[in-house]
Backbone as a ProteinNet text record, in pm:
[ID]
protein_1_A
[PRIMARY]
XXXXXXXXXXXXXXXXXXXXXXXXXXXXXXXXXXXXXXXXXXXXXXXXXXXXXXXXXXXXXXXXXXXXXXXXXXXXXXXXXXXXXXXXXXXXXXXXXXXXXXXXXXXXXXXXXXXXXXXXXXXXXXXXXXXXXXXXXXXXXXXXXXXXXXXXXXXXXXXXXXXXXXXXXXXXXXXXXXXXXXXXX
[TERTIARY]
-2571.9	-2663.2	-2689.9	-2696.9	-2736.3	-2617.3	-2531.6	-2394.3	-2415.8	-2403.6	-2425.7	-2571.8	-2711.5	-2804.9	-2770.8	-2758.8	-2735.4	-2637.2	-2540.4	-2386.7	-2399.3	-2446.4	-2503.9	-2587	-2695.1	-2796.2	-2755	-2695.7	-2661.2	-2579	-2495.9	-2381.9	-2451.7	-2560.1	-2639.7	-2662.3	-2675.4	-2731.5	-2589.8	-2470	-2324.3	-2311	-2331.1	-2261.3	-2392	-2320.3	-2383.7	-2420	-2299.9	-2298.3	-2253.5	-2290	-2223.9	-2189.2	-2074.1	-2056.5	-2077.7	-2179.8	-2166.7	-2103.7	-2024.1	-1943.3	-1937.5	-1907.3	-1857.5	-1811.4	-1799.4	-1690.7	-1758	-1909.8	-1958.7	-1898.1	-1967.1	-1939.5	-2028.9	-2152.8	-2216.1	-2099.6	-2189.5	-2080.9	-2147.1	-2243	-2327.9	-2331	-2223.3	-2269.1	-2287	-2286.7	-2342.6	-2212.2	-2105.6	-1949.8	-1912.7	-1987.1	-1943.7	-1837.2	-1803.2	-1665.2	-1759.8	-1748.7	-1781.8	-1687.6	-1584.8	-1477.6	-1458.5	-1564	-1575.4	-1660.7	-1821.6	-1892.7	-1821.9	-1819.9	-1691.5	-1641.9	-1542.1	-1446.7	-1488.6	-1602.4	-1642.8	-1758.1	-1786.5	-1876.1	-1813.6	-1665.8	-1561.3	-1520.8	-1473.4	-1411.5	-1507	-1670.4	-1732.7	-1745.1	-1738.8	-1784.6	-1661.4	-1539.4	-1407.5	-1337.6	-1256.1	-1201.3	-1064.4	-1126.1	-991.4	-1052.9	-974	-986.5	-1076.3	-1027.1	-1139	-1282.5	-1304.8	-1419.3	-1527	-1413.2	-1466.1	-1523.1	-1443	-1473.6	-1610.6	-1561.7	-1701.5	-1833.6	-1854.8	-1984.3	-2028.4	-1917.4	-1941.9	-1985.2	-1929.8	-1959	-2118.1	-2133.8	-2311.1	-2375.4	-2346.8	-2440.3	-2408.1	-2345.9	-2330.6	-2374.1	-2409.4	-2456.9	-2625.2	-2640.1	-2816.9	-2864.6	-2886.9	-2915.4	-3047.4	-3150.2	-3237.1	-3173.9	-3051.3	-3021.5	-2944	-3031	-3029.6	-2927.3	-2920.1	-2812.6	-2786.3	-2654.4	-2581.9	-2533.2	-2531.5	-2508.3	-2465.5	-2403.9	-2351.7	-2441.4	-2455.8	-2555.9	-2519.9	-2614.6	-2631.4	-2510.3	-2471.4	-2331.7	-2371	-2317.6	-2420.4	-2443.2	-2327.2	-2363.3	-2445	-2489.2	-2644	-2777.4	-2790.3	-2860.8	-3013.7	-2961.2	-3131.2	-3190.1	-3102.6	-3113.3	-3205.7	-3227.2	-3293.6	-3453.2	-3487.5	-3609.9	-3715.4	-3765.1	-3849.8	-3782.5	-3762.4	-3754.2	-3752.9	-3755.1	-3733.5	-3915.5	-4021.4	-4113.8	-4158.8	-4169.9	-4224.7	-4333.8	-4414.2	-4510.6	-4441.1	-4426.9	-4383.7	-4270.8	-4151.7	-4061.9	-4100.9	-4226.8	-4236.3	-4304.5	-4383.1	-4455.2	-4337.2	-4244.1	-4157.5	-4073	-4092.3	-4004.7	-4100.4	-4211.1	-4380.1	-4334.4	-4326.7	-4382.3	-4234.7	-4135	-4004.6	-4055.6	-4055.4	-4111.1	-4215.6	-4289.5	-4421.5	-4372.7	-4274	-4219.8	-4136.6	-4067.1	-4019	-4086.2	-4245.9	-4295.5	-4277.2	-4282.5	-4331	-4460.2	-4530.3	-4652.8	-4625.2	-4534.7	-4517.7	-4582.9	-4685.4	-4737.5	-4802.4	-4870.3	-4904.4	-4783.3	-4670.4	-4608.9	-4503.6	-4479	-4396.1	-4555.8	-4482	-4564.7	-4551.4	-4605.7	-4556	-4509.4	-4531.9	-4498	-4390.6	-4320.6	-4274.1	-4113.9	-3968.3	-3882.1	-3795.6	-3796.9	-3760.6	-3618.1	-3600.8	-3521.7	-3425.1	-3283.5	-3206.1	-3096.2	-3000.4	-2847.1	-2814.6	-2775.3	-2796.7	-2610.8	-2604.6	-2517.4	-2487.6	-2616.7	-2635.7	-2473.1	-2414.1	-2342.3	-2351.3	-2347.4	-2381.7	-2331.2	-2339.2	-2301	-2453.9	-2462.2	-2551.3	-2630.3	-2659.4	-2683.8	-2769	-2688.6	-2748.7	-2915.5	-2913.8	-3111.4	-3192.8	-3146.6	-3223.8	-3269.1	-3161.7	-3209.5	-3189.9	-3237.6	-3186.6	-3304.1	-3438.1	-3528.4	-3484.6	-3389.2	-3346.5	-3325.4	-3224.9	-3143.1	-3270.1	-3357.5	-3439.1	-3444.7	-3535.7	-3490.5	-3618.4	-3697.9	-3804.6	-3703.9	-3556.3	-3498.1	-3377.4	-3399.9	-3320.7	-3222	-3084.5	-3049.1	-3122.7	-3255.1	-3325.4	-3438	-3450.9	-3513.3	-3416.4	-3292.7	-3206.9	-3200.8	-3238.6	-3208.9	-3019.4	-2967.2	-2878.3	-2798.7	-2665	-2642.1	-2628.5	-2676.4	-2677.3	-2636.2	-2609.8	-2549.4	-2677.8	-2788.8	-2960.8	-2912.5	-2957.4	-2963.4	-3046.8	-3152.8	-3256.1	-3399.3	-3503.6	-3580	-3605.6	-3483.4	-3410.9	-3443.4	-3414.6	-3451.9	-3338.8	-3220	-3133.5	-3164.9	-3179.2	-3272.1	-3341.4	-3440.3	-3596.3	-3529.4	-3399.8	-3318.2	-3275.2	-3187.6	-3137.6	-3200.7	-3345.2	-3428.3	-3475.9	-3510.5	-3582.5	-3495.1	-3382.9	-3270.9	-3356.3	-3372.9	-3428.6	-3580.1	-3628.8	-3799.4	-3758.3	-3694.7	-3666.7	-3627	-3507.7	-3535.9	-3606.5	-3731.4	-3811.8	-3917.8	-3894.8	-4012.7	-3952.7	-3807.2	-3759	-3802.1	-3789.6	-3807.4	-3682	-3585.1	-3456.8	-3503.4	-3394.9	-3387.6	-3260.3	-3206.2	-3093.3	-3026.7	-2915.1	-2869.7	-2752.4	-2765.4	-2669.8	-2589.6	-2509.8	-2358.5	-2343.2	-2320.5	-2335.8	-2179.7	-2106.3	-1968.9	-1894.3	-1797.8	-1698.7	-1752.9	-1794.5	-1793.3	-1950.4	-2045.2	-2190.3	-2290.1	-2337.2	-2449.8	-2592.7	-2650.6	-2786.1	-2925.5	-2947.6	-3028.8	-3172.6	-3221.4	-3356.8	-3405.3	-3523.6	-3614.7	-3692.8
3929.7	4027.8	4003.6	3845.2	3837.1	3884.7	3864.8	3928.1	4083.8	4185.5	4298.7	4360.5	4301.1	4317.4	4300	4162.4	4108.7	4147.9	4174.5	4244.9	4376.9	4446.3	4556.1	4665.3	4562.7	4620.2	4703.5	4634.8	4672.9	4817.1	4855.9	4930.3	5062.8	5042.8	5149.3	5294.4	5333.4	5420.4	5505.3	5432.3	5496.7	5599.3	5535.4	5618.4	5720	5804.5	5873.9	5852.3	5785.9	5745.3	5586.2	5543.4	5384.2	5326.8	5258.8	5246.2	5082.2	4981.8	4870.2	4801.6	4752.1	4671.3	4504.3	4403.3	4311	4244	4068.3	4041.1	4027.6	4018.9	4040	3903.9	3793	3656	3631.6	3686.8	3663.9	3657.8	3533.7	3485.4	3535.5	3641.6	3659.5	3773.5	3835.9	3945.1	3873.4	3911.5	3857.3	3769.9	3832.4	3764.5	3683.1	3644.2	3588	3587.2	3760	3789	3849.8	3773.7	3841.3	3992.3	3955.5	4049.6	4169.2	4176.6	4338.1	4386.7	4303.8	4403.3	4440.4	4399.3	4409.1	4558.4	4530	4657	4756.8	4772.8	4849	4945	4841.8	4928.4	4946.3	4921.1	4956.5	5073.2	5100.5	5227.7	5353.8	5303.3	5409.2	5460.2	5363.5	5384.2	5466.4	5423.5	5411.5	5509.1	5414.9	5480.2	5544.1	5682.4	5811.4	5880.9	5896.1	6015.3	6144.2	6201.3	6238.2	6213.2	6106.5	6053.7	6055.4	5989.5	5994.5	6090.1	6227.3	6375	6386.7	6375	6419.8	6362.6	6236	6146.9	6248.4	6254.1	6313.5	6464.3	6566.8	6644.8	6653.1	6616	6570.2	6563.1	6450.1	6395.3	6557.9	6619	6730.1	6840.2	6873.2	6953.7	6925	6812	6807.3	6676	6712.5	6669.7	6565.6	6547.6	6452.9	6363	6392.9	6266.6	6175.5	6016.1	5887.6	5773	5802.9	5708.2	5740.4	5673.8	5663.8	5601	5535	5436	5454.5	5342.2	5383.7	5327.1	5345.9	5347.8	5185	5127.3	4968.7	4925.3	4834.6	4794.3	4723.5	4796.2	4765.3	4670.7	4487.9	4415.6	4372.8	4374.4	4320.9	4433.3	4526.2	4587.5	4550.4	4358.4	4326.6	4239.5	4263	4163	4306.9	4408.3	4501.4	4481.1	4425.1	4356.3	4287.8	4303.2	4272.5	4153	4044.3	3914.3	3812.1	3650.4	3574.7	3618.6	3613.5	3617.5	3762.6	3839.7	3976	3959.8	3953.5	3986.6	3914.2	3827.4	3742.9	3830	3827.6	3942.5	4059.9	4123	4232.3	4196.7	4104.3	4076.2	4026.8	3990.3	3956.6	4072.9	4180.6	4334.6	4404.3	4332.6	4452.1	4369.8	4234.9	4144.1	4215.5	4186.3	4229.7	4385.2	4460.2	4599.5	4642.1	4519	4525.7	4432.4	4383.8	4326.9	4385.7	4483.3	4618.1	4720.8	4754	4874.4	4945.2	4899.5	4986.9	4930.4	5014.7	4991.8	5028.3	4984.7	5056.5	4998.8	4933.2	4880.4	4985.2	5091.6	5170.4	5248.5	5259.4	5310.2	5246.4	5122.6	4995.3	4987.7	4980.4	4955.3	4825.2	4720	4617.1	4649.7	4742.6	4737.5	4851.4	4926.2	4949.8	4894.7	4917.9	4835.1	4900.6	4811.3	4824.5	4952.4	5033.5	5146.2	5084.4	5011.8	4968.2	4965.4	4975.3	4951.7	4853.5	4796.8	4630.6	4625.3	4517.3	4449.4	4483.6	4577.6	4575.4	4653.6	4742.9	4793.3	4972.4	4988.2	5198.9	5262.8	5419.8	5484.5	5525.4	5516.7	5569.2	5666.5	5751.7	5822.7	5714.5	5678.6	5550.2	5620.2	5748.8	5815.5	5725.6	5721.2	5710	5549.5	5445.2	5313.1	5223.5	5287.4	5221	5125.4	5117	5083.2	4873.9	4887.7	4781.3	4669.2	4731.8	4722.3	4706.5	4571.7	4576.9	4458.4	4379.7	4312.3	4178.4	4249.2	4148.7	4022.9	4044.3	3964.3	3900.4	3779.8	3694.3	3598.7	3549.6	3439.2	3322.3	3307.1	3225.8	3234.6	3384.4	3437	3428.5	3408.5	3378.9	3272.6	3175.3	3069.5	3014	2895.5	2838.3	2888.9	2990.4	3002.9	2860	2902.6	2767.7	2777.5	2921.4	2983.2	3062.6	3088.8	3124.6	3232.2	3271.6	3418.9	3513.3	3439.5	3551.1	3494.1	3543.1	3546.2	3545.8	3522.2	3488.3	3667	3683.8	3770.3	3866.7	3831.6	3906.6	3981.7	3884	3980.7	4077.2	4036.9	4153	4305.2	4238.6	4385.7	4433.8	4380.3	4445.9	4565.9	4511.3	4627.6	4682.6	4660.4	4759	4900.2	4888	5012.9	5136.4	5155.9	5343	5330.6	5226	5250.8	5267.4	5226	5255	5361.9	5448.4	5568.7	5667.7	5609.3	5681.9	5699.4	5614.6	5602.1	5694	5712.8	5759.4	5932.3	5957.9	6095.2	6148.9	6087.1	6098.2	5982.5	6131.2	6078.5	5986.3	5927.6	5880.6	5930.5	5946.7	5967.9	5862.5	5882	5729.5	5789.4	5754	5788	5715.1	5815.4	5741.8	5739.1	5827.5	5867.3	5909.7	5884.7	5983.5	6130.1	6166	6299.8	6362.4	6289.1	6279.4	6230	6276.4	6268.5	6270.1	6181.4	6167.4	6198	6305.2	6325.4	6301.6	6208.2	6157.2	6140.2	6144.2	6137	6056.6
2811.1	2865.7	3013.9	3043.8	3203.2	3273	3293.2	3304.2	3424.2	3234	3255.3	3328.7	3297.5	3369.7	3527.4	3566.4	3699.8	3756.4	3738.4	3801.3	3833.4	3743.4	3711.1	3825.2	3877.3	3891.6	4014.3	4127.8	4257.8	4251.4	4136.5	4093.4	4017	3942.8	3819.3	3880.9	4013.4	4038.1	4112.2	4088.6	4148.4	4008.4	3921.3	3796.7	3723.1	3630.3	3538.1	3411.2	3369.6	3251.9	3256.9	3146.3	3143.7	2992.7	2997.9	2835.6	2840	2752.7	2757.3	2628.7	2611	2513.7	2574.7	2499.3	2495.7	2378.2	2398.4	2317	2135.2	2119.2	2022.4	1964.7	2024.4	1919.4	1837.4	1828.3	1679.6	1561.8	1471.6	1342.3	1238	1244.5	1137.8	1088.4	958.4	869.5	767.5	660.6	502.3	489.4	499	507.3	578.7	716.8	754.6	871.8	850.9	975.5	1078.9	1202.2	1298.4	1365.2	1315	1408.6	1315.9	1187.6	1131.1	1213.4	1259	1349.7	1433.4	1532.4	1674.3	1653.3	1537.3	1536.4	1486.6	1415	1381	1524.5	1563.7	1694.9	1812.9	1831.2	1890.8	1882.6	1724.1	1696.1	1703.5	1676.8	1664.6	1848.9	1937.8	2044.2	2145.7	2096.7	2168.4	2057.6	1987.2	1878.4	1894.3	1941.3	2002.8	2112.9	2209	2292.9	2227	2135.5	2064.1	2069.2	1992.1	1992.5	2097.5	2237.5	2348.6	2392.5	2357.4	2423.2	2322	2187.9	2138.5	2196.4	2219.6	2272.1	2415.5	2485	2645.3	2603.8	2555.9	2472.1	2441.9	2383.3	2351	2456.9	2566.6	2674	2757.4	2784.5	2856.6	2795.6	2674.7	2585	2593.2	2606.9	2635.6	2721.8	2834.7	2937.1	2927.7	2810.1	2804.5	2695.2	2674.9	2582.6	2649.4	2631.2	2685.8	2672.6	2528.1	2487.4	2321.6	2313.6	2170.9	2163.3	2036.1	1953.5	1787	1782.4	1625.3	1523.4	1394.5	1289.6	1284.3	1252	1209.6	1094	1162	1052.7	917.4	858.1	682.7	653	695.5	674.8	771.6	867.3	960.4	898.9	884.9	828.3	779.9	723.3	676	777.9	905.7	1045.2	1140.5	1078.8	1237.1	1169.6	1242.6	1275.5	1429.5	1457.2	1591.5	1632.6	1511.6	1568.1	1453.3	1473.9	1398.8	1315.8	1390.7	1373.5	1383.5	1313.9	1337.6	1497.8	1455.7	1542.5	1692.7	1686.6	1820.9	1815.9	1744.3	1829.4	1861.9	1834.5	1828.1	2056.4	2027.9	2147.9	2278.3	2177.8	2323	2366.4	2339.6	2340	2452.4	2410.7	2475.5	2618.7	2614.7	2702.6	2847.1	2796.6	2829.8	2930.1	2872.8	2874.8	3003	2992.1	3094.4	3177.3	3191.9	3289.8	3380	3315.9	3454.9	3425	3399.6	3409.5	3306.6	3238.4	3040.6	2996.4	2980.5	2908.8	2743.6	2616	2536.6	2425.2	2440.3	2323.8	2208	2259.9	2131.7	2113.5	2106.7	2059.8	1946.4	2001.8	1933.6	1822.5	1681.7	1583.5	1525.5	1475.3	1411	1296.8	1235.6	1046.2	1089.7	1151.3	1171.4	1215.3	1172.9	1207.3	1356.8	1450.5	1564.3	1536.3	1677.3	1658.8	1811.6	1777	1898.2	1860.2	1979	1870	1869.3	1754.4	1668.8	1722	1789.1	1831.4	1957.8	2042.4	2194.6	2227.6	2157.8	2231.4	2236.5	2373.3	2345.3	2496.5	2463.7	2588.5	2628.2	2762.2	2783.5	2926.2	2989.3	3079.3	3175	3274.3	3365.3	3424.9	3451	3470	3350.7	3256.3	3109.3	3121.5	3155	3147.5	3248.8	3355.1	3458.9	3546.2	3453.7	3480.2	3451	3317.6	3283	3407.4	3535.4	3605	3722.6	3742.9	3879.9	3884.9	4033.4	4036	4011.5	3906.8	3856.6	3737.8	3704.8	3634.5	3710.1	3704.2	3741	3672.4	3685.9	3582.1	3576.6	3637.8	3561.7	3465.6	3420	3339.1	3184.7	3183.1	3081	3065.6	2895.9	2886.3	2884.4	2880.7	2849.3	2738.3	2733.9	2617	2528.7	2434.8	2323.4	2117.6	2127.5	1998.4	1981.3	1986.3	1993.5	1932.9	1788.3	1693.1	1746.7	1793.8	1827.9	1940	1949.9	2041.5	2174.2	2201.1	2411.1	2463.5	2627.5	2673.4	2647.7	2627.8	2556.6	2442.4	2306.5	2220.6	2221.9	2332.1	2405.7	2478.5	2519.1	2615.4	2510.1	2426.3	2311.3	2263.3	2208.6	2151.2	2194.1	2353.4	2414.7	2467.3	2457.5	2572.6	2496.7	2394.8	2302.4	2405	2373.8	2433.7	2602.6	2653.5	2855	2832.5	2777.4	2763.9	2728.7	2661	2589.7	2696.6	2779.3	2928.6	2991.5	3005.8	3104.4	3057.3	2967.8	2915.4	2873.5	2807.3	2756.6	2609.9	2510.7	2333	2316.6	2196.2	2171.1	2024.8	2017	1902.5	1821.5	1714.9	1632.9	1583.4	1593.4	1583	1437.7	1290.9	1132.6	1161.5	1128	1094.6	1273.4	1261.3	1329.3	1294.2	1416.1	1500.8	1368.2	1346.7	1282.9	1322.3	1371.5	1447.7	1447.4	1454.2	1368.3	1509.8	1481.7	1636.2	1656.2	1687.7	1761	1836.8	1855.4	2026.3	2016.9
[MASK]
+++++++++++++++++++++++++++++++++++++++++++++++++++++++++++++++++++++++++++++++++++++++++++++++++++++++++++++++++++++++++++++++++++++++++++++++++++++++++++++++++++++++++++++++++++++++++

C-alpha cells in the first residue's frame, strides 16, 4: 500500500481513472491457496477486453460512480470485518479517515460489517479517491512489512477507499459475475 499511496500521490491528479492491482501475497483463504484470490480478482478486474469495456462503460455511463470492485472472494468472506478487534478496527478506519479530512464516524457503524474491496484491489475514478493521495502520510506512517494479517495502516486504507468516495460524493459498484453488477451508493 505505501508503494502505491507514496508513488502515487505526485501522479493522481494526471489521470481519470486508475486501476490498482498487485501481487496479492496474502496466504489466507480457508484452503490455504493464495493464488485463487489473486486470480480471481484479476479476472474480475482485467479478464477480457470485454470486461474492460464493460467497467469503462459504467464509469462513463454515470459520472458519480467512484469505484468498482469485485464481490468478496467466497473463501475470505468470514475475513470482511473492521479488524482483528471489531471496535479497534473499526477506530483505526475513523482514525485513518480523520487523518486526511474525513469526519466519518457517524456513518461507519460498529455492528455493522465494513463495505471495501477485500483484497484492496479496484478501478477507480481518481476525483472519487484522491483525498487518499496527500501528503499528511508518509513511509513512516507504515510499519515494517512483517507478514501483519491485519491492523497496520494498510488495513485502515484498505477499508476506507468506499467511505473517501463517499466524502467525495461518488457511489461504488461490485462487480458479482462477469458483466453483473451490483449497484450502490
Amino acid at each position: 500500500m505505501a508503494p502505491f499511496i507514496l508513488q502515487m500521490k505526485d501522479y493522481i491528479n494526471k489521470y481519470e481513472f486508475i486501476l490498482h492491482i498487485h501481487t496479492k501475497k496474502s496466504s489466507f483463504d480457508d484452503k490455504g491457496h493464495r493464488n485463487n484470490w489473486r486470480k480471481y480478482l484479476l479476472d474480475i478486474l482485467l479478464g477480457s477486453v470485454n470486461n474492460i469495456h464493460f467497467i469503462f462503460n459504467d464509469f462513463l455511463k454515470n459520472e458519480k460512480l467512484g469505484i468498482i470492485y469485485p464481490e468478496t472472494f467466497a473463501n475470505v468472506m468470514h475475513q470482511m470485518n473492521w479488524g482483528t478487534d471489531r471496535l479497534q478496527g473499526k477506530n483505526n478506519v475513523v482514525d485513518y479517515l480523520k487523518s486526511i479530512g474525513i469526519n466519518l464516524n457517524n456513518i461507519i457503524n460498529q455492528n455493522e460489517k465494513p463495505v471495501f474491496p477485500s483484497g484492496n484491489m479496484f478501478w477507480a475514478r481518481t476525483e472519487a479517491i484522491k483525498k487518499a493521495f496527500n501528503d499528511n502520510i508518509s513511509q513512516n506512517n507504515f510499519p515494517e512489512e512483517a507478514g501483519q494479517l491485519d491492523m497496520t495502516l494498510a488495513h485502515a486504507i484498505e477499508r476506507s477507499w468506499v467511505y473517501i468516495a463517499h466524502d467525495a460524493g461518488f457511489s461504488f459498484k461490485q462487480i458479482i459475475q462477469r458483466n453483473k453488477i451490483s449497484n450502490r451508493s
